[in-house]
LUMLUMDO-946887 format. One record per residue (C-alpha): residue number from 0; x, y, z. Coordinates in nm, 2 decimals, decimal comma. Example, Ala and Ser with C-alpha at 12.3 -4.5 7.8 and 13.67 -1.06 7.14 Angstrom:
SITE:0:1,23:-0,45:0,78
SITE:1:1,37:-0,11:0,71
***
This chain:
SITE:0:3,19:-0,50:0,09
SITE:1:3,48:-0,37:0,25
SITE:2:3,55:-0,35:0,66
SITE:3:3,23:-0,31:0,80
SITE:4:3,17:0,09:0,96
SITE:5:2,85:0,10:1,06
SITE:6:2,61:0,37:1,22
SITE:7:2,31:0,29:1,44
SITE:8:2,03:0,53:1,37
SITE:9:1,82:0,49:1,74
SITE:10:1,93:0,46:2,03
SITE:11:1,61:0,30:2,26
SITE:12:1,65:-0,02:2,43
SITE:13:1,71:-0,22:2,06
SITE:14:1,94:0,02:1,89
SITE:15:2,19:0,02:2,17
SITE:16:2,18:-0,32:2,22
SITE:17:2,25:-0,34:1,87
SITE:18:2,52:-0,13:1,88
SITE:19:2,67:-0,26:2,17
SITE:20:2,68:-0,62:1,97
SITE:21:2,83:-0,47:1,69
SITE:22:3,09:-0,29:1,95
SITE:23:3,16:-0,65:2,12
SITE:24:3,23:-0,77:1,73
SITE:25:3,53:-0,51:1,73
SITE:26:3,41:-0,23:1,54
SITE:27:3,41:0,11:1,57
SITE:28:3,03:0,19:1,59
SITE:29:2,87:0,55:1,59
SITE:30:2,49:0,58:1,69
SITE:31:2,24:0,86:1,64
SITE:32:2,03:0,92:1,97
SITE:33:1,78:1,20:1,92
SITE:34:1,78:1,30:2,32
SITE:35:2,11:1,48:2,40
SITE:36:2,08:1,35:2,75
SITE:37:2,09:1,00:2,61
SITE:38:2,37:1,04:2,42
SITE:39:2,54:1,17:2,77
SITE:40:2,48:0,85:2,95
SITE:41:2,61:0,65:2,64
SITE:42:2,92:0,87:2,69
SITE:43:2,94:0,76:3,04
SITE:44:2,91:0,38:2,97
SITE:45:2,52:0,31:3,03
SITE:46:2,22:0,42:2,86
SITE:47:2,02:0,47:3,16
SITE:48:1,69:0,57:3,00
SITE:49:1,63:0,32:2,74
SITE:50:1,89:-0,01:2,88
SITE:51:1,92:0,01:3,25
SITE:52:2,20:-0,21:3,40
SITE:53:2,40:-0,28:3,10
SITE:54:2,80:-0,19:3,04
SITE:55:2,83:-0,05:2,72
SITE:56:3,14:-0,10:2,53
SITE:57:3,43:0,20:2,47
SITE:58:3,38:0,18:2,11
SITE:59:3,07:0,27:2,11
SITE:60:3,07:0,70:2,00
SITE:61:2,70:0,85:2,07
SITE:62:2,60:1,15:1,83
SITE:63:2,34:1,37:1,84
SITE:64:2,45:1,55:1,52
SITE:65:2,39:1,32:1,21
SITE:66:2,69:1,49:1,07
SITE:67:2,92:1,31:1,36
SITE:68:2,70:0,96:1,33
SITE:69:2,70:0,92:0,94
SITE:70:3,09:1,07:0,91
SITE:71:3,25:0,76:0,70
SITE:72:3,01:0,50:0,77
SITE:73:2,89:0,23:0,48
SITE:74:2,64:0,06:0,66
SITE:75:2,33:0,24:0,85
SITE:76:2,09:0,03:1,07
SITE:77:1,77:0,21:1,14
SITE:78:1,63:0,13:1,49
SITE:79:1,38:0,42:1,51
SITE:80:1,02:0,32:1,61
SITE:81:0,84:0,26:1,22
SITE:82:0,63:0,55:1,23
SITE:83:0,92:0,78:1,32
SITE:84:1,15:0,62:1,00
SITE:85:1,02:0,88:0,74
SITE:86:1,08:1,18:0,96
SITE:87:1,39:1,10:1,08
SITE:88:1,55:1,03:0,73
SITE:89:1,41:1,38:0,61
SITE:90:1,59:1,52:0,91
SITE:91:1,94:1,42:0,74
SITE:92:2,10:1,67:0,49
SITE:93:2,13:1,44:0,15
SITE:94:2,53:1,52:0,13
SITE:95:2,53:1,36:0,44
SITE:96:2,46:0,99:0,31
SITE:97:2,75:0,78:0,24
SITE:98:2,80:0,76:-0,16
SITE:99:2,79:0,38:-0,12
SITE:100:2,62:0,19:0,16
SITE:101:2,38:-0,02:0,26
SITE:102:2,06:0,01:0,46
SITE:103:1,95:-0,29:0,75
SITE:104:1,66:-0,22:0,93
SITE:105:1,60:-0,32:1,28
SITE:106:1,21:-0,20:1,34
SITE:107:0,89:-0,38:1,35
SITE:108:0,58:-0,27:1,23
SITE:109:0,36:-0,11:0,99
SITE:110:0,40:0,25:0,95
SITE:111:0,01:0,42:1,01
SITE:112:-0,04:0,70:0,80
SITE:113:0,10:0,46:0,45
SITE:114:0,05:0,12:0,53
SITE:115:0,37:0,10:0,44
SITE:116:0,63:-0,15:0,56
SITE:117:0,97:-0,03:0,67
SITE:118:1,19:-0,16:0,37
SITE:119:0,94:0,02:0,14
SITE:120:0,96:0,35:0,36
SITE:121:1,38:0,31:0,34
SITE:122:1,31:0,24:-0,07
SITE:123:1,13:0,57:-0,09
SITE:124:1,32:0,80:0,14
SITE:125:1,69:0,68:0,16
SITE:126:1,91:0,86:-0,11
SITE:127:2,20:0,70:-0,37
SITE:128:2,02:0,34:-0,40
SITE:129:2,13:0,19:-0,15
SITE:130:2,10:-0,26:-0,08
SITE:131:1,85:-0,24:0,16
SITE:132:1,79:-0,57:0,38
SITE:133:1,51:-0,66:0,70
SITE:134:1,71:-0,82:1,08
SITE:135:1,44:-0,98:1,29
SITE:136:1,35:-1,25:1,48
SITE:137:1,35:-1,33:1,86
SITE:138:1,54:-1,05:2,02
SITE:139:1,47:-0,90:2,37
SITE:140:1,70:-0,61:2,38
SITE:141:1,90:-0,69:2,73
SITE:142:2,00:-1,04:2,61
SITE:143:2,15:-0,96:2,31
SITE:144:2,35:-0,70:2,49
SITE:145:2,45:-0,93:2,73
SITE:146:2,55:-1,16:2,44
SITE:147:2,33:-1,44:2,57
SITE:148:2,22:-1,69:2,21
SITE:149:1,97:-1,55:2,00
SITE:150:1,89:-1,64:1,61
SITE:151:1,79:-1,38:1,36
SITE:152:1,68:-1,37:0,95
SITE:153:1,80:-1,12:0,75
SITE:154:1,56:-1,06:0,45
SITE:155:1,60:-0,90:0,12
SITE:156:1,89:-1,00:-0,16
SITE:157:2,02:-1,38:-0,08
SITE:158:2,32:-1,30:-0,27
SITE:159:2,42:-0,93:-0,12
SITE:160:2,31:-1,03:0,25
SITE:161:2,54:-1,35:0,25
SITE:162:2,81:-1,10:0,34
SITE:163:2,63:-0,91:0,61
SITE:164:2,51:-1,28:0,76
SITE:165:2,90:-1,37:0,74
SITE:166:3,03:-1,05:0,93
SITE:167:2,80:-1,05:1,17
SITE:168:2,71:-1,38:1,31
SITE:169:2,93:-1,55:1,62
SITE:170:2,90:-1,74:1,88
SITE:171:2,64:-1,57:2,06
SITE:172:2,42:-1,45:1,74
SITE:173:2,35:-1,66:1,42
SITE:174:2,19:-1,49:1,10
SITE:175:2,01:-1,70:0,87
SITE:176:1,92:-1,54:0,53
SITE:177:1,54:-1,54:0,38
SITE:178:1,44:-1,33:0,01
SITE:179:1,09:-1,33:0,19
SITE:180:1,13:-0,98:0,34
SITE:181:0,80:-0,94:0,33
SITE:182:0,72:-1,22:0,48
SITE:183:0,98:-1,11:0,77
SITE:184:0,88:-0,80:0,80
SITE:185:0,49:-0,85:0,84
SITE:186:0,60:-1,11:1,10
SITE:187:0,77:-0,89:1,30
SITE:188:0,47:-0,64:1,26
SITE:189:0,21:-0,87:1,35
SITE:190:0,33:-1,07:1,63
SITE:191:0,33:-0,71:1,82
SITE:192:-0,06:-0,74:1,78
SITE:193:-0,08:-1,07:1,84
SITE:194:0,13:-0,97:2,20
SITE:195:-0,09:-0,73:2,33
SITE:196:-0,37:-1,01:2,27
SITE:197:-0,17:-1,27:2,48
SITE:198:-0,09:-0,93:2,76
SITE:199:-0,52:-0,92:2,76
SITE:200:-0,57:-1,31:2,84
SITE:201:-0,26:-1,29:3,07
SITE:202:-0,40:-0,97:3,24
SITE:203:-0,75:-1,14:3,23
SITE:204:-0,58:-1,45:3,39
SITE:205:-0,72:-1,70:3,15
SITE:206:-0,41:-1,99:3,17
SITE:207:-0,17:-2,09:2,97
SITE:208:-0,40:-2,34:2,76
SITE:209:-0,62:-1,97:2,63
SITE:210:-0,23:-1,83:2,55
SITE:211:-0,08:-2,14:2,39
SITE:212:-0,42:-2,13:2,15
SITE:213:-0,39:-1,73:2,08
SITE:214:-0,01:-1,82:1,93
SITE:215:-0,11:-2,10:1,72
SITE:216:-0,40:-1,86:1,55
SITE:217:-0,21:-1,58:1,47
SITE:218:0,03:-1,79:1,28
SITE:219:-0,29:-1,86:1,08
SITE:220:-0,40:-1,53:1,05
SITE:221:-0,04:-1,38:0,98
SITE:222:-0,01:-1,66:0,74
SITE:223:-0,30:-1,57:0,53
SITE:224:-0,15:-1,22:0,54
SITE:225:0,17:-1,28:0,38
SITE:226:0,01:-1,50:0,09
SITE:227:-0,23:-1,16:0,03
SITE:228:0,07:-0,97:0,04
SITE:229:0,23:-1,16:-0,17
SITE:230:0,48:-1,30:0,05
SITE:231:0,66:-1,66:0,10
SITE:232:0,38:-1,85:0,35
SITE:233:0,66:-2,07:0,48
SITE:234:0,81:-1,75:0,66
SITE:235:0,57:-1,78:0,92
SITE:236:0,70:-2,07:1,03
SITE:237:1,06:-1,96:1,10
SITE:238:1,28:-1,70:1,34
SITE:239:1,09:-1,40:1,22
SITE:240:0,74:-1,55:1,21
SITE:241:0,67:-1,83:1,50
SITE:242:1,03:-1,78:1,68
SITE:243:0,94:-1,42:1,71
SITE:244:0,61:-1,48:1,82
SITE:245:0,64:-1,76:2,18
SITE:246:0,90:-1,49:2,25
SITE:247:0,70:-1,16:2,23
SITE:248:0,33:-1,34:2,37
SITE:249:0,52:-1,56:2,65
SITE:250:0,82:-1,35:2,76
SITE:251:0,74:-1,05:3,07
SITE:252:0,96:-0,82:2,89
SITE:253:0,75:-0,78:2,60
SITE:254:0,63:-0,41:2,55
SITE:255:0,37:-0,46:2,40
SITE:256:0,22:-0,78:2,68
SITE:257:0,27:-0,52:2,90
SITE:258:0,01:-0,31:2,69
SITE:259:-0,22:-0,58:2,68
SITE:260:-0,18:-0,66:3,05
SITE:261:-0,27:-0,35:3,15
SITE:262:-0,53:-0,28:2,92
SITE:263:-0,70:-0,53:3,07
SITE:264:-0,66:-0,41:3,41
SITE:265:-0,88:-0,16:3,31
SITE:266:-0,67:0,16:3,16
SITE:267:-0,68:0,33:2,84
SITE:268:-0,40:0,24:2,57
SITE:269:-0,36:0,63:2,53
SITE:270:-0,34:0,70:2,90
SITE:271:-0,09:0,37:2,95
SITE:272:0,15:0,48:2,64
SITE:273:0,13:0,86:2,76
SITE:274:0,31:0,78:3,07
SITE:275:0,52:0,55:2,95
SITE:276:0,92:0,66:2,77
SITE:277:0,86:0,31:2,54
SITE:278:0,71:0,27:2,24
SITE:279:0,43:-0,03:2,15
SITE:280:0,42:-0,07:1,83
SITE:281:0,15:-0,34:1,82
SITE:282:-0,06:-0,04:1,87
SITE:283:-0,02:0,15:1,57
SITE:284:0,07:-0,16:1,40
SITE:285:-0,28:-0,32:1,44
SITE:286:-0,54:-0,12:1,30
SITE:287:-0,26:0,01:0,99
SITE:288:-0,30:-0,38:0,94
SITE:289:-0,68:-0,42:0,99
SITE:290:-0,73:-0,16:0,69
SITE:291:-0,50:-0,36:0,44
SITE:292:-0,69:-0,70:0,52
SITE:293:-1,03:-0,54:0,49
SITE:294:-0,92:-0,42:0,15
SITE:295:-0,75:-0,76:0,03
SITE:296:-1,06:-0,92:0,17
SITE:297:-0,86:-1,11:0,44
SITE:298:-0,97:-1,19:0,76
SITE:299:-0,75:-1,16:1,06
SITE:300:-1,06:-1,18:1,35
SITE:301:-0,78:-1,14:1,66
SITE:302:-0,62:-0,77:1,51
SITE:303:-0,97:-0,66:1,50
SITE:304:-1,05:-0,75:1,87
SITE:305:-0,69:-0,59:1,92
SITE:306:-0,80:-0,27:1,75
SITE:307:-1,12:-0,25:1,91
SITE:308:-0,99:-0,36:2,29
SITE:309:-0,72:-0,03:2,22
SITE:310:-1,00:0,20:2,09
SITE:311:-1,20:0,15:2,41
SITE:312:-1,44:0,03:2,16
SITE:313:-1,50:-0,37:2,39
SITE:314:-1,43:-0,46:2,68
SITE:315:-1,14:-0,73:2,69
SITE:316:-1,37:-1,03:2,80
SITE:317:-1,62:-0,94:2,54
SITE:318:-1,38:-0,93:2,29
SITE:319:-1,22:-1,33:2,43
SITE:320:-1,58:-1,42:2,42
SITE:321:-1,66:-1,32:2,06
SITE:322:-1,31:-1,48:1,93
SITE:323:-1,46:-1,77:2,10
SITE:324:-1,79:-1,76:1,96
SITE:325:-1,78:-1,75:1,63
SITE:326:-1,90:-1,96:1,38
SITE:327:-1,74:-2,31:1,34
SITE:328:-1,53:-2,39:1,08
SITE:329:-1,24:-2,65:0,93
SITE:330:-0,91:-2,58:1,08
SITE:331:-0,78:-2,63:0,74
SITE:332:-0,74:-2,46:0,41
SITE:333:-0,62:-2,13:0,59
***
């Protein structure tokens, strides 16, 4: 590959902070912000909206015309919410695509309407063949803007992402490389679920001893869903599946705690994401995932509570209750 010029495709609170990474690395980075008004603010030196309080870097060039955002680039990172990934690509002109590049995607989740996971969505949409590779793992947005440590995976092509691991890692960000990106991927997707579970116990107050056993459970349910996926079961275990996780069910700036939380304070998930400018994916993530277990015959009994407790089909106390309640079993085989 040569010098890195790469285009963020998103600019919410993870594409900017992305992009403002990239910026502090010394490149010239463009990004794509569907809201003119956005890409104003970016302009100005904050993105107000989506990352309150945090100096963006001069080489940083917002677009709102893909034309501007994709003009010589060879690497595009898509930071979109999942379910908006298929539209947006079909909103790019084909000519507009780099000849050669390659495609990283920085989204979590599972995309609703497919069942799709993002890398399959880039496979199918993304003109020329491009390498197309997974970023995840513990990542609140501000933190990585403010370059504080953080540790990502980079799934897909051990080989082809050794480069992108090499240009992009420093002091403040380390890359380690997995071929699992499935296994990365549905991590990323299902610790969203397993967050708006923790926001319900936390919202519930039911202590830290309820939370600490909610984590340690969805590793066992994610786990059996990467082996039925056919993913790498030792994934769940690393950045993108456990480090992911503690962050996303312990940490207040979680989205999608905050979902739980207040679902459990007695609101609707449709009335608390309608008034809201940020997106949960846990909450399309989680019955999209319910669907494909039921059809591999896998049982993931926590995403099912989480489906129900955002369909207004339980209450959030029934739903703990009936996690708690069922029948006894081994810890062991999964």
């Amino acid at each position: 590959m040569h010098e890195i010029s790469p285009t963020v495709i998103g600019a919410g609170a993870w594409g900017t902070a992305f992009a403002n990474y990239l910026a502090g690395l010394g490149y010239s980075v463009k990004i794509w912000a569907r809201e003119p008004e956005v890409v104003r603010q970016i302009e100005t030196g904050e993105n107000e909206t989506f990352l309150p309080g945090i100096n963006l870097r001069k080489n940083i060039f917002p677009a709102n015309d893909f034309k501007k955002a994709l003009k010589d680039s060879n690497q595009l990172y898509f930071a979109v919410p999942v379910q908006y990934i298929r539209e947006t690509i079909k909103k790019i002109p084909i000519p507009l695509f780099p000849e050669e590049y390659c495609a990283i995607n920085l989204s979590k989740g599972i995309e609703i309407s497919t069942r799709k996971l993002p890398h399959q969505i880039l496979y199918e949409c993304l003109p020329n063949n491009p390498d197309i590779f997974s970023l995840s793992g513990p990542s609140f947005a501000h933190e990585v803007a403010s370059r504080k440590p953080v540790l990502l995976v980079i799934g897909g092509d051990l080989q082809k992402s050794k480069v992108i691991q090499e240009k992009l890692s420093s002091e403040s960000l380390r890359i380690y490389q997995s071929k699992d990106i499935i296994g990365v991927e549905l991590s990323a997707a299902l610790k969203n679920v397993f967050a708006i579970a923790a926001g319900i116990l936390d919202g519930l107050n039911t202590g830290q001893n309820g939370r600490a056993a909610l984590i340690v459970r969805g590793l066992a349910e994610l786990r059996r869903f990467i082996i039925a996926m056919g993913g790498d079961s030792t994934t769940v275990f690393g950045i993108a599946g456990l480090g992911d996780l503690v962050l996303t069910c312990t940490g207040s700036n979680s989205r999608n705690h905050r979902l739980g939380t207040m679902i459990a304070q007695g609101k609707s998930a449709e009335e608390i994401l309608s008034s809201v400018k940020w997106v949960a994916e846990g909450y399309f993530t989680a019955p999209a995932a319910l669907v494909m277990a039921n059809k591999m015959g896998v049982s993931l009994p926590i995403t099912e509570q989480v489906v129900q407790a955002i369909n207004n089909e339980i209450r959030p106390q029934e739903a703990i209750n009936l996690l708690m309640t069922r029948p006894l079993k081994k810890e062991f085989p999964i």
